[in-house]
C-alpha positions as CSV (number, residue, x, y, z in Angstrom):
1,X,20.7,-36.0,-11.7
2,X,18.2,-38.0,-13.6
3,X,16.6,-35.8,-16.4
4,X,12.7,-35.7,-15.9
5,X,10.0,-35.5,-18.9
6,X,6.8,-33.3,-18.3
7,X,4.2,-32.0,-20.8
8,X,3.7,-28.8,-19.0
9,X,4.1,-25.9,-21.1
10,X,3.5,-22.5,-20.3
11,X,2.4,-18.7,-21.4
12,X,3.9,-15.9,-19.7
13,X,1.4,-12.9,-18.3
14,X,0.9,-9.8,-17.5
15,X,3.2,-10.3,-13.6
16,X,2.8,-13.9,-13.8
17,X,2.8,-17.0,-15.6
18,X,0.7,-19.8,-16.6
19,X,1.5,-23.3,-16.6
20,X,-0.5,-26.1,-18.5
21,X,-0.7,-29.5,-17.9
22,X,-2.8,-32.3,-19.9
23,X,-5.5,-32.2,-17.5
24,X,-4.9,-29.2,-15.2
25,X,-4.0,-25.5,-15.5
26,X,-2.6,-23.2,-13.1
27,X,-2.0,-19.2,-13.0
28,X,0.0,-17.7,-10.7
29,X,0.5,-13.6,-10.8
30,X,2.2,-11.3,-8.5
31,X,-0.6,-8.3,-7.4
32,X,0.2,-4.9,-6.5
33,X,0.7,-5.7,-2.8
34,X,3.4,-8.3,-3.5
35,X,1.9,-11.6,-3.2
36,X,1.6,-14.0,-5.8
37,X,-1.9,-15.2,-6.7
38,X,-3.1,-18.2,-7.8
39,X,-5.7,-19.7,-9.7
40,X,-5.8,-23.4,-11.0
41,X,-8.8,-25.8,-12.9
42,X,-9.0,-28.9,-14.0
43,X,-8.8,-29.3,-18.0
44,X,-11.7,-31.3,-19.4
45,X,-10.9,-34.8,-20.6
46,X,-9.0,-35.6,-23.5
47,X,-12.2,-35.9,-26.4
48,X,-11.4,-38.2,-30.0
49,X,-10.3,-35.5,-31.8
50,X,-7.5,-34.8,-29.7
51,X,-6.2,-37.5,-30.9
52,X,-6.5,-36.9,-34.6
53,X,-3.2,-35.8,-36.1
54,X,-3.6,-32.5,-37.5
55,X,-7.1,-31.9,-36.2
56,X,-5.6,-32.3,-32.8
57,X,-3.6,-29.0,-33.9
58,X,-6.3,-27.1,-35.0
59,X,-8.2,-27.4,-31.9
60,X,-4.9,-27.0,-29.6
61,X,-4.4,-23.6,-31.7
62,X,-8.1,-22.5,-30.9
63,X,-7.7,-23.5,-27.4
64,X,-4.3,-21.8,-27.0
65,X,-5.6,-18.3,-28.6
66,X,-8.8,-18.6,-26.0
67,X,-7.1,-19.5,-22.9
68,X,-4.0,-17.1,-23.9
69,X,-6.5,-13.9,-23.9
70,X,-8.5,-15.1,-21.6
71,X,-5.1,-15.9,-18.9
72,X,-4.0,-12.4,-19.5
73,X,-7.2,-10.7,-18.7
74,X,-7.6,-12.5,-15.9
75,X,-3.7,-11.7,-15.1
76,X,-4.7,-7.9,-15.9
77,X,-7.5,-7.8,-13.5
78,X,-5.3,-9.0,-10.6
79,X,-2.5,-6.3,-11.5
80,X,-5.0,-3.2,-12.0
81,X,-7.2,-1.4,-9.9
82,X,-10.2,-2.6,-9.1
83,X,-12.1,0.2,-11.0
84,X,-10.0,-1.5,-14.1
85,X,-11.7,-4.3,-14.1
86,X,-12.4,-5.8,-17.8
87,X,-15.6,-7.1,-18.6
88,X,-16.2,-9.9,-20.8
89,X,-17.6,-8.1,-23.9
90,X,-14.4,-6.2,-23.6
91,X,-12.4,-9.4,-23.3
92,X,-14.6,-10.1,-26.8
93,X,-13.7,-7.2,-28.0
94,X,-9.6,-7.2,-27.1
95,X,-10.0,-10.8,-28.8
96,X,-11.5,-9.6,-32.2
97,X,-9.5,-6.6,-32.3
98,X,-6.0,-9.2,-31.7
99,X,-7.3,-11.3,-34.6
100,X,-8.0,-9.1,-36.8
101,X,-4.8,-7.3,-36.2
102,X,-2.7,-10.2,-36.7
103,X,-4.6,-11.0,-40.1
104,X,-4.0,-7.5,-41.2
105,X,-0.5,-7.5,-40.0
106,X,1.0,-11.1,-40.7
107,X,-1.6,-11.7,-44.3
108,X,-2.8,-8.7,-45.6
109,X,0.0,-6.5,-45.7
110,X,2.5,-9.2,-47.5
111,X,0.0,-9.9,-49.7
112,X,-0.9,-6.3,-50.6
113,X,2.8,-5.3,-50.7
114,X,3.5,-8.5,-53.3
115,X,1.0,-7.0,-55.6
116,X,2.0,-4.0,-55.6
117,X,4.8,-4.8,-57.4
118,X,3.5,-7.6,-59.4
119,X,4.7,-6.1,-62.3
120,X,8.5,-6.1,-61.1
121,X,8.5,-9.8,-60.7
122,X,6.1,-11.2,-63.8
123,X,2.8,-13.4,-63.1
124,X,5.4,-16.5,-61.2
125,X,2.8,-17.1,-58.5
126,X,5.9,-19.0,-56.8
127,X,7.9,-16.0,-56.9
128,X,4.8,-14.4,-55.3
129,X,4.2,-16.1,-52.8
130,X,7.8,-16.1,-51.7
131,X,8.1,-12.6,-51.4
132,X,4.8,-12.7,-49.7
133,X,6.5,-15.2,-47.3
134,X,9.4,-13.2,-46.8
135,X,7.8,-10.2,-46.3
136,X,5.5,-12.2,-43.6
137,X,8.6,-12.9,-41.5
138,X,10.3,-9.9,-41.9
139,X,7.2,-7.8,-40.6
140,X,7.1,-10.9,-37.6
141,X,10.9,-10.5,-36.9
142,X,10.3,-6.5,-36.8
143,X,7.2,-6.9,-34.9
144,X,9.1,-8.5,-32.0
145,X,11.9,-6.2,-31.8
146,X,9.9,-3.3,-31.4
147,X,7.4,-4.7,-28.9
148,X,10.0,-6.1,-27.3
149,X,11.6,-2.5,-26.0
150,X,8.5,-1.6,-24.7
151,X,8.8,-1.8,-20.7
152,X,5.8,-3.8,-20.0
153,X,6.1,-6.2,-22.8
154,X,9.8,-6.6,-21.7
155,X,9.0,-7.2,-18.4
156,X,5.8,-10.3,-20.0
157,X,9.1,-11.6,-22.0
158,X,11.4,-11.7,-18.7
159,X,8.2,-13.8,-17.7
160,X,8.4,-15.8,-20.7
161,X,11.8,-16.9,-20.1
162,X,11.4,-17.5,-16.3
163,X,8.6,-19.7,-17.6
164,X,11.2,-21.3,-19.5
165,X,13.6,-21.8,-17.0
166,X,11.8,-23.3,-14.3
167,X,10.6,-26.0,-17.0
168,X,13.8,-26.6,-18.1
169,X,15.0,-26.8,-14.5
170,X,12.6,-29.4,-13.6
171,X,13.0,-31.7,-16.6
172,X,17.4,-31.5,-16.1
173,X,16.2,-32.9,-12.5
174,X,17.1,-30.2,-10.2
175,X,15.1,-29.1,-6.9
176,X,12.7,-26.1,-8.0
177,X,14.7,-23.5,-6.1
178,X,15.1,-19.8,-7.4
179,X,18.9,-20.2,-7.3
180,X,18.3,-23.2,-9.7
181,X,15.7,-22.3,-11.7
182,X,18.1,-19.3,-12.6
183,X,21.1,-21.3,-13.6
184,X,18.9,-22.6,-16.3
185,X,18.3,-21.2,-20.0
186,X,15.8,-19.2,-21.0
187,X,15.0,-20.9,-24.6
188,X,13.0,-24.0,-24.8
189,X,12.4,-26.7,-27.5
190,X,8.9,-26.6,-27.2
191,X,8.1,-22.8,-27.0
192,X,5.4,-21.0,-28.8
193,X,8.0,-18.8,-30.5
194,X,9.3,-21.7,-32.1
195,X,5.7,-22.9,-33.0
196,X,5.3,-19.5,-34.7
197,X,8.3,-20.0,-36.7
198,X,7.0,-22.9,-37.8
199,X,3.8,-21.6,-38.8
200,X,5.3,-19.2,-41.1
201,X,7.2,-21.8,-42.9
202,X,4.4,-24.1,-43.3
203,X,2.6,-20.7,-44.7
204,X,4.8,-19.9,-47.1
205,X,4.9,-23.4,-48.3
206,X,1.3,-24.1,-48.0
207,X,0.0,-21.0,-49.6
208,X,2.4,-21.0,-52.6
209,X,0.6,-24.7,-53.3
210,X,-2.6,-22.9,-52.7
211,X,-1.8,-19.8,-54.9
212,X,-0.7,-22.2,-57.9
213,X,-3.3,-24.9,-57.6
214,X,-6.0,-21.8,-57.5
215,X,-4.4,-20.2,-60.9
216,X,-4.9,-23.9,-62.2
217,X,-7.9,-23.8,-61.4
218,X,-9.7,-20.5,-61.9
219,X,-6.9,-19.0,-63.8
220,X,-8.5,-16.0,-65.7
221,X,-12.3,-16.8,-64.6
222,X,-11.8,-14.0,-62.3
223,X,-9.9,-10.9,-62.0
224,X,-8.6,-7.8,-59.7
225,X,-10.3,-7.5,-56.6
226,X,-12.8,-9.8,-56.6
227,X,-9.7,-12.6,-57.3
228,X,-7.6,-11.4,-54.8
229,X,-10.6,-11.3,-52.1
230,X,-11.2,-15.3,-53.0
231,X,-7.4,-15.9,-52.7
232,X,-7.4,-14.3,-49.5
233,X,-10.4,-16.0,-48.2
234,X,-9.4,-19.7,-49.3
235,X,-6.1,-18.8,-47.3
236,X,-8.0,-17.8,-44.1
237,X,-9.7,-20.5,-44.4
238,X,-6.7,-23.2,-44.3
239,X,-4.9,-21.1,-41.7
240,X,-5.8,-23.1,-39.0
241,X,-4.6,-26.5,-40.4
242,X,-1.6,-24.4,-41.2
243,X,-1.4,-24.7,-37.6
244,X,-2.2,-27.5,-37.1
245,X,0.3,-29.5,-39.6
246,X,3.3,-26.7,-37.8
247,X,1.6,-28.4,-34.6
248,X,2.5,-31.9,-36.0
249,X,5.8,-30.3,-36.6
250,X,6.7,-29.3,-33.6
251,X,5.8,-32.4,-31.9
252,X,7.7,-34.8,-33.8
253,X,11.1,-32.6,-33.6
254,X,10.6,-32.3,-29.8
255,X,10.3,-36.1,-30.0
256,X,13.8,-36.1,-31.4
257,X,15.8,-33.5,-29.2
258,X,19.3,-35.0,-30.0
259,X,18.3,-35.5,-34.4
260,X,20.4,-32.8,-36.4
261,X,17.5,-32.4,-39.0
262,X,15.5,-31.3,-35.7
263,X,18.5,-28.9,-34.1
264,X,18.7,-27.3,-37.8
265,X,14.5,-26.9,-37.8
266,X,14.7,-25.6,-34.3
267,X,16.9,-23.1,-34.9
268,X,15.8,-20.3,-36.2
269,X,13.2,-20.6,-34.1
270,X,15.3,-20.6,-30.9
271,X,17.0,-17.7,-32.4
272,X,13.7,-15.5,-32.0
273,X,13.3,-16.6,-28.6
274,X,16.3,-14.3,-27.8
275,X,13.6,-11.7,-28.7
276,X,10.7,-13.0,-27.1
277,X,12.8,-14.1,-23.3
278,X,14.7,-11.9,-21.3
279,X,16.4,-12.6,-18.0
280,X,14.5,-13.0,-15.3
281,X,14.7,-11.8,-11.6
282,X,14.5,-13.8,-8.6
283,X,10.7,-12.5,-7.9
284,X,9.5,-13.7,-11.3
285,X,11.2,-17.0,-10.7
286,X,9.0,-17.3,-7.6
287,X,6.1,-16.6,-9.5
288,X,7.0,-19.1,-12.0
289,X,7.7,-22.1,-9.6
290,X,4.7,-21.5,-8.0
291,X,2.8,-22.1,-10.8
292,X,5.0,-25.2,-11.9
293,X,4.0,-26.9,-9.1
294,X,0.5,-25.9,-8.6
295,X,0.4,-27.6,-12.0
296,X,2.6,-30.9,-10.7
297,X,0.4,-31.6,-7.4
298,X,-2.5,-31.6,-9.3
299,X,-1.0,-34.0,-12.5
300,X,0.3,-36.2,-9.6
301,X,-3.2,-35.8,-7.2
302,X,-6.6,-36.0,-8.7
303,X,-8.1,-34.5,-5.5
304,X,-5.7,-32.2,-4.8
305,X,-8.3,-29.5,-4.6
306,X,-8.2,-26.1,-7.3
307,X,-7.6,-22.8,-6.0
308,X,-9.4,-19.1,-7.1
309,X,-7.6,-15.9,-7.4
310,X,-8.5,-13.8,-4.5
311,X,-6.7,-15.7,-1.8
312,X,-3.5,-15.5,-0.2
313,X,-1.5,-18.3,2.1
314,X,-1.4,-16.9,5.1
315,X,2.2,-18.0,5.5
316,X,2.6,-15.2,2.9
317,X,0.7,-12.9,4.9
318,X,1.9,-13.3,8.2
319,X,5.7,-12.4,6.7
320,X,3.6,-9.4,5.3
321,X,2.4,-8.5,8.8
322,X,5.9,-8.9,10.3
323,X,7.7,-7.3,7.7
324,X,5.5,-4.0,8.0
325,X,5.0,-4.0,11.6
326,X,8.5,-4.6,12.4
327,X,7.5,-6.2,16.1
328,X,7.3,-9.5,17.4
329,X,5.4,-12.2,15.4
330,X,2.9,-12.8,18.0
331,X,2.1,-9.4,17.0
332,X,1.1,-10.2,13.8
333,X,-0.9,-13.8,15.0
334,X,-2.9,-11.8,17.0
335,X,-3.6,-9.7,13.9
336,X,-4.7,-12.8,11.7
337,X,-6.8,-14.0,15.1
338,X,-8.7,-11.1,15.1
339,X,-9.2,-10.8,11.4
340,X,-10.0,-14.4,10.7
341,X,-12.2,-14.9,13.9
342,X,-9.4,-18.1,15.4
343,X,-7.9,-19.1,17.9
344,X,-4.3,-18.9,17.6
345,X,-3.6,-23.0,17.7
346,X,-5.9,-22.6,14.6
347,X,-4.0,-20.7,12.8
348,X,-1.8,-23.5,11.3
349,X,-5.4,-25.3,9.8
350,X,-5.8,-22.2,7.8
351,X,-4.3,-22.2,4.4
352,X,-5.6,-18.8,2.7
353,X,-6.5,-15.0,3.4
354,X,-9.0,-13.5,1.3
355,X,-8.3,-10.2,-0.3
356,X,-11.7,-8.5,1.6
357,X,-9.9,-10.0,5.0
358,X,-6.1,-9.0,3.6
359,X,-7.4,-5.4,2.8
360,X,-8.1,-5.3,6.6
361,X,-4.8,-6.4,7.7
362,X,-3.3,-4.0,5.7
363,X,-5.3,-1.1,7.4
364,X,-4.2,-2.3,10.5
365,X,-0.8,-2.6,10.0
366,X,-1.4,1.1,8.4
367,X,-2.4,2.3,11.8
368,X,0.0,-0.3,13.6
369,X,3.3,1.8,11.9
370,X,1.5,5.2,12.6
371,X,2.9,4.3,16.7
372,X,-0.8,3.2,17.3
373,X,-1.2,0.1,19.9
374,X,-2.1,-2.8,18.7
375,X,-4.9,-3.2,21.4
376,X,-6.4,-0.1,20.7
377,X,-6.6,-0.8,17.1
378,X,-8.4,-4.4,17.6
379,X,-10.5,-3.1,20.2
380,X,-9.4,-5.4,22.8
381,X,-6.5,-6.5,25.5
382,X,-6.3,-9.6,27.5
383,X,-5.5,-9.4,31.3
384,X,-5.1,-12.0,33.8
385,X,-6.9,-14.4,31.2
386,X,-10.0,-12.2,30.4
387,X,-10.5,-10.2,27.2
388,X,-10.7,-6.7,28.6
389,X,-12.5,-3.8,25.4
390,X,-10.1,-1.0,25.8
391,X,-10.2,2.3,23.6
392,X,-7.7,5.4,24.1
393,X,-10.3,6.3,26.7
394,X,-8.0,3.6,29.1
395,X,-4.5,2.5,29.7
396,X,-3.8,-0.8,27.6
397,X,-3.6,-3.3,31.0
398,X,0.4,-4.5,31.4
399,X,1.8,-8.1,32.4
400,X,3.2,-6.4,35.7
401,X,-0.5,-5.1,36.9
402,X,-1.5,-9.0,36.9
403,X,1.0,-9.2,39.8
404,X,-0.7,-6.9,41.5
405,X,-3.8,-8.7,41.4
406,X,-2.6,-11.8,42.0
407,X,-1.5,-10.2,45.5
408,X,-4.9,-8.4,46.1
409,X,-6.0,-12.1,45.9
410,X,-3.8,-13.2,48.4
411,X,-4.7,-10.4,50.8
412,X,-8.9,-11.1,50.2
413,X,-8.3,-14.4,51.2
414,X,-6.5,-13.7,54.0
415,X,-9.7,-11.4,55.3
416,X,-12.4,-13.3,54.7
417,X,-15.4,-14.5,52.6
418,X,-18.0,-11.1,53.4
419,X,-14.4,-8.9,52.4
420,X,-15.2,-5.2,50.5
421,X,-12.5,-4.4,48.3
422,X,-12.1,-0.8,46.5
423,X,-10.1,-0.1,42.8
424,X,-9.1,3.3,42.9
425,X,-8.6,4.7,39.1
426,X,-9.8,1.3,37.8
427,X,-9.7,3.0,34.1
428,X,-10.5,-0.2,31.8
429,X,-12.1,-1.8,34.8
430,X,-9.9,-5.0,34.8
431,X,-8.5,-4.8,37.6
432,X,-12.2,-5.1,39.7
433,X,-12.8,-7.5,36.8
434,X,-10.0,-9.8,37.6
435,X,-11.0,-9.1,41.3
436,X,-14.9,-10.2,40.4
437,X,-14.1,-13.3,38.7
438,X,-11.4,-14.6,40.8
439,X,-12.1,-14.1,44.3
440,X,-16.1,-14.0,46.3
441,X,-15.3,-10.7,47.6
442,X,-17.7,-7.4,47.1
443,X,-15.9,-5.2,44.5
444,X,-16.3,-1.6,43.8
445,X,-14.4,0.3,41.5
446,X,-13.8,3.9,40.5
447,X,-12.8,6.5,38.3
448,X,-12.8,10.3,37.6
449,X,-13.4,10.1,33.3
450,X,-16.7,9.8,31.9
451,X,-15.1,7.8,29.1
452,X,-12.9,5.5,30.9
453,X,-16.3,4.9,33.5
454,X,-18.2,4.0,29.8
455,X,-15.4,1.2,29.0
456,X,-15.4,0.0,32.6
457,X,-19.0,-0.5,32.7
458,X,-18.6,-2.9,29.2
459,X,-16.1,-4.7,30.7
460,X,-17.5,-5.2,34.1
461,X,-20.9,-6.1,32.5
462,X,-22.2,-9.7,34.0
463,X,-20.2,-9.3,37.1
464,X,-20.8,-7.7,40.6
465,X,-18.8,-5.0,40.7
466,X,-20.2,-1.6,41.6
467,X,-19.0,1.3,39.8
468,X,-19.1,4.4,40.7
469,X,-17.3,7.9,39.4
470,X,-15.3,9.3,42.2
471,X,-12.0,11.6,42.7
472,X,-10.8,9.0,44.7
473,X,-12.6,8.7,47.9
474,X,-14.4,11.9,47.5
475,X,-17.6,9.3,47.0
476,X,-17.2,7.1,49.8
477,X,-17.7,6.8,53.6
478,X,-15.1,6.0,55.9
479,X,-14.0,2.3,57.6
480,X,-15.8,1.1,54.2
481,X,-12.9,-1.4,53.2
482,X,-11.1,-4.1,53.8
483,X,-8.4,-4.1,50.8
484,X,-7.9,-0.9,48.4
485,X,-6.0,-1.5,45.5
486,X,-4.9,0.8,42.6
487,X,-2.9,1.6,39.4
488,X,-2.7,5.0,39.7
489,X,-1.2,7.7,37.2
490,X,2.7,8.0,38.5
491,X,4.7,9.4,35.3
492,X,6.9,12.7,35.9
493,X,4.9,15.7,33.9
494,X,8.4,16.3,32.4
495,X,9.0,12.5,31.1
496,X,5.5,12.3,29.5
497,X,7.1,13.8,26.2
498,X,9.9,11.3,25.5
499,X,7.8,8.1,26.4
500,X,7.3,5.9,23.5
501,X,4.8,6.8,20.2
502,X,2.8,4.1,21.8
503,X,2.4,5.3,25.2
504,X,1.4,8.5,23.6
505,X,-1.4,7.2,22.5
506,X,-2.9,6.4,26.0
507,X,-4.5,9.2,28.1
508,X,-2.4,11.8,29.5
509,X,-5.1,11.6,32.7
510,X,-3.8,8.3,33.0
511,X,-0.2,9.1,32.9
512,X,0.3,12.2,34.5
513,X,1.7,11.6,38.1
514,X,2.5,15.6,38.7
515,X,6.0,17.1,38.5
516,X,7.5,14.0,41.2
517,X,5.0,11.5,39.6
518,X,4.2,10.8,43.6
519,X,0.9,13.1,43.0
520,X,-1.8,10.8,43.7
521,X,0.5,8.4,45.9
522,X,0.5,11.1,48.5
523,X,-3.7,11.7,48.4
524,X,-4.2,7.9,48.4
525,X,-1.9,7.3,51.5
526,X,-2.4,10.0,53.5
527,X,-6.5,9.2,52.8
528,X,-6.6,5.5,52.8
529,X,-6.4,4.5,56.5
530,X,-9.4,6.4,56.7
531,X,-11.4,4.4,54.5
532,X,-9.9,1.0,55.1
533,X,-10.9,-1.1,58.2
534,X,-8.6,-2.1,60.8
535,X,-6.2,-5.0,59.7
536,X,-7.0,-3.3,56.1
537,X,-4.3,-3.8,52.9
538,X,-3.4,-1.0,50.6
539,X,-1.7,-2.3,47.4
540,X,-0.3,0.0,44.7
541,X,1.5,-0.4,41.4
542,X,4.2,2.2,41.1
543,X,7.1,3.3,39.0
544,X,10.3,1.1,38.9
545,X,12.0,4.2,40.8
546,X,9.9,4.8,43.1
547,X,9.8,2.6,45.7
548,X,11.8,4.4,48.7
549,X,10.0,7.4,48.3
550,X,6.0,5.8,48.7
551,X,7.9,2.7,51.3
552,X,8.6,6.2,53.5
553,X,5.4,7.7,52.7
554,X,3.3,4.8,53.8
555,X,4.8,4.3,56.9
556,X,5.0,8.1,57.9
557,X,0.9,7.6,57.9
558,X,0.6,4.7,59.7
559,X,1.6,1.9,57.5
560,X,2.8,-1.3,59.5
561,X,4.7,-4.4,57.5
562,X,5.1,-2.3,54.6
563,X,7.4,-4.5,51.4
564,X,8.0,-4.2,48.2
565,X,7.8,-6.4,45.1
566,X,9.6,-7.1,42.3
567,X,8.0,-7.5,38.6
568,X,9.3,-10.2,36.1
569,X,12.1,-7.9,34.9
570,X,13.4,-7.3,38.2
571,X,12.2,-3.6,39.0
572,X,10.2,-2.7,42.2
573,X,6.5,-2.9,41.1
574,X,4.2,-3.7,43.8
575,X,4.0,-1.8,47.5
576,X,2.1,-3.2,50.2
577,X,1.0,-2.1,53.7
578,X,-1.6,-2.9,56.6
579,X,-3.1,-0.3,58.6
């Protein structure tokens, strides 16, 4: 495999990383439902003194400590709660209070400790300045093994070396895969810990020059406090060419990967990133890769467009759906249809989910594993290609029912064009609907519940049905129809308990057949010749056992050509007869 050369660092986060490119910068960060994140801008142009050697340091140490707080707040803000939310004068704050701890820390304490026992070691300002060196990396090297055992620090260092990995995966010329990007190390030439290290040499170095040209140079002029305030000063001063000479450092050694004089300056500091990586686990390697090559399409695109945290690829979130749900993934397209306001061939145009539109998905996959249907919770069916409102007022229309439509419209046409037709228990109303839209014959429908009646009457708004509340043809005179067609309630009493959590959910009025589920077959039979014409149709959706028992009923009142139909799975569905 051919080894590949990139400039993308990285900075591990709080559940994510960032990657860095020279003129783009991408975060991506897992959030507390499970998706990763992420947010990517374009850097501004290299300016002239990014150019200058050492200068180019300095300003690439300023911009590191900025964008390094200011990645991990952002990182934070996705992680927490929304009521932990940081504000920017408390991302000011957390910067200050970072800096001034490091100073304390890293320069003050060495420097306090060394004169403390100044009179142990003489007035050698080398011998100083040593000790304060030493003391500096001890306090470092301590620092990072006691932050390291902290859990969430551990788990921003297994960050760090997934960071690592995936780099060092893509540059040895593998695919970006999780299975490869964890065969790879964890330690990098070019990593901050190693910069660090560097740092504190150059410091030592640097400051015991400083510390002796000073005593040239003010040697006894001052005194105490006072002396060791200036001292301190002039050193905070040159701290950032400090880092930006360890800067030059660093750049030239990576330059030379294969140079023993660079493997022997790279050492140590590989050794401390043993401290500051840990191993990390496949999800982090996502996370990682993700931001790799958000980073990569945008150093080999100009217009590949930037991205703001706060959307999710709906990819992402339809796995979320199915995984939750655990039904069929049309299931969980309808979901994103209703949410997103599409059509379901748009689905594949849409690349993101907003969290506002996400945190409704999730409610309705709350309700959706609670055993609630699906139509009830969006509000809506579809039936014989209409959108039918349905609530748990109203049986959720079924696939088989559109059979028995589709055979009421064979049996209007067959009448003629002035034809009356009557749904009995019409429930949702999409039955008459179907009826209405399809066919030029006069519908009327009914129903016994108030409720169902006020879903009916939405659904059959614009069309010419008549509806009308009735216990069956208690409302209606005789000889007033030509075809009479019905869904009626036909469950057993007794089997209403071990139907499905979702059938639960739908009206027991709707349901309930009696104790032989053949209740309101036997009032609509023995009724309907009286209210059908002669030459009249009756057409009735029943139970897939129940055929023998209504084919005999029909015909013991008069019935003549009476059949049966079979649904799509093969049951009896359908019974038909002509007075």
């Amino acid at each position: 495999m051919d080894k590949k050369v990139t400039s993308i660092g990285g900075q591990a986060l709080m559940e994510g990383v960032m990657m860095r490119g020279p003129t783009s910068m991408a975060m991506a960060v897992r959030n507390k439902d499970g998706f990763i994140e992420v947010d990517s801008v374009r850097l501004k142009p290299i300016r002239w003194y990014n150019k200058v050697p050492v200068l180019r340091g300095v300003v690439s140490f300023v911009e590191s400590l900025y964008n390094g707080v200011n990645t991990i707040t952002k990182s934070a803000q996705v992680v927490g709660d929304e009521d932990e939310k940081i504000s920017n004068g408390g991302m000011i704050f957390a910067v200050c209070a970072g800096v001034l701890l490091a100073i304390g820390l890293f320069m003050l304490v060495p420097e306090l400790i060394a004169s403390l026992i100044d009179g142990l070691i003489g007035h050698s300002v080398l011998i100083k300045s040593l000790i304060a060196g030493a003391l500096r990396m001890i306090i470092f090297v301590a620092y990072l093994l006691i932050v390291s055992r902290m859990k969430d620090i551990r788990r921003t260092f297994m960050y760090h070396g997934a960071e690592h990995r995936t780099i060092n995966c893509y540059e040895s010329g593998m695919e970006l895969t999780v299975e490869n990007v964890q065969k790879c190390s964890t330690r990098h030439n070019r990593c901050g810990t190693t910069f660090l290290f560097i740092v504190m040499v150059v410091s030592i170095l640097l400051f015991a020059i400083v510390n002796w040209i000073l005593d040239l140079l003010i040697g006894d002029m001052l005194s105490g406090f006072v002396k060791k305030l200036v001292y301190f000063g002039i050193k905070l001063v040159i701290l950032p060419f400090t880092a930006g000479i360890s800067y030059e450092i660093l750049k030239g050694v990576a330059k030379l990967p294969n140079n023993i004089f660079a493997k022997i300056l790279r050492a140590p500091g590989l050794a401390l990133q043993g401290l500051t990586t840990k191993i990390p686990d496949d999800d982090m390697a996502e996370v990682a890769i993700k931001s790799f090559l958000t980073v990569l399409k945008m150093e080999e695109n100009s217009a590949e467009p930037t991205r703001a945290f706060g959307n999710l690829e709906l990819p992402d979130v339809r796995k979320y759906i199915i995984k939750r749900i655990g039904k069929e993934e049309v299931e969980a397209d309808w979901i994103l249809c209703d949410t997103l306001k599409c059509k379901r061939g748009d689905l594949p145009l849409i690349k993101y989910v907003s969290l506002a539109d996400f945190g409704k998905i999730k409610s309705i996959c709350d309700r959706r594993v609670s055993g609630e249907p699906l139509d009830y919770i969006l509000g809506k069916s579809y039936f014989y290609g209409l959108e039918i409102k349905v609530n748990d007022s109203v049986l959720i229309p079924r696939m088989e029912t559109e059979l028995l439509v589709s055979e009421a419209i064979s049996a209007i046409s067959d009448r003629y064009s002035s034809c009356v037709v009557l749904d009995l228990c019409t429930g949702s109303g999409c039955i008459a609907k179907a009826l209405a839209v399809n066919t030029s014959a006069t519908v009327v429908a009914s129903d016994i519940s108030d409720d169902a009646l006020k879903v009916a009457d939405e659904n059959l708004e614009g069309t010419s049905v008549t509806l009308i509340k009735s216990d069956l043809f208690d409302a209606f005179n005789p000889n007033s129809f030509d075809v009479i067609v019905s869904n009626p309630p036909y469950i057993r009493s007794g089997d209403i308990n071990s139907l499905s959590a979702e059938v639960k959910h739908e009206p027991r009025i709707a349901l309930d057949g009696g104790e032989s589920g053949l209740d309101f077959y036997k009032r609509i039979v023995c009724s309907a010749p009286i209210y059908l014409k002669k030459g009249g149709c009756l057409l009735l959706e029943i139970g897939y056992d129940q055929a023998e028992p209504i084919t005999r009923l029909m015909e013991t009142f008069g019935f003549s050509g009476v059949k049966t139909l079979k649904d799509y799975d093969g049951n009896d569905r359908i019974v038909i007869g002509k007075v």
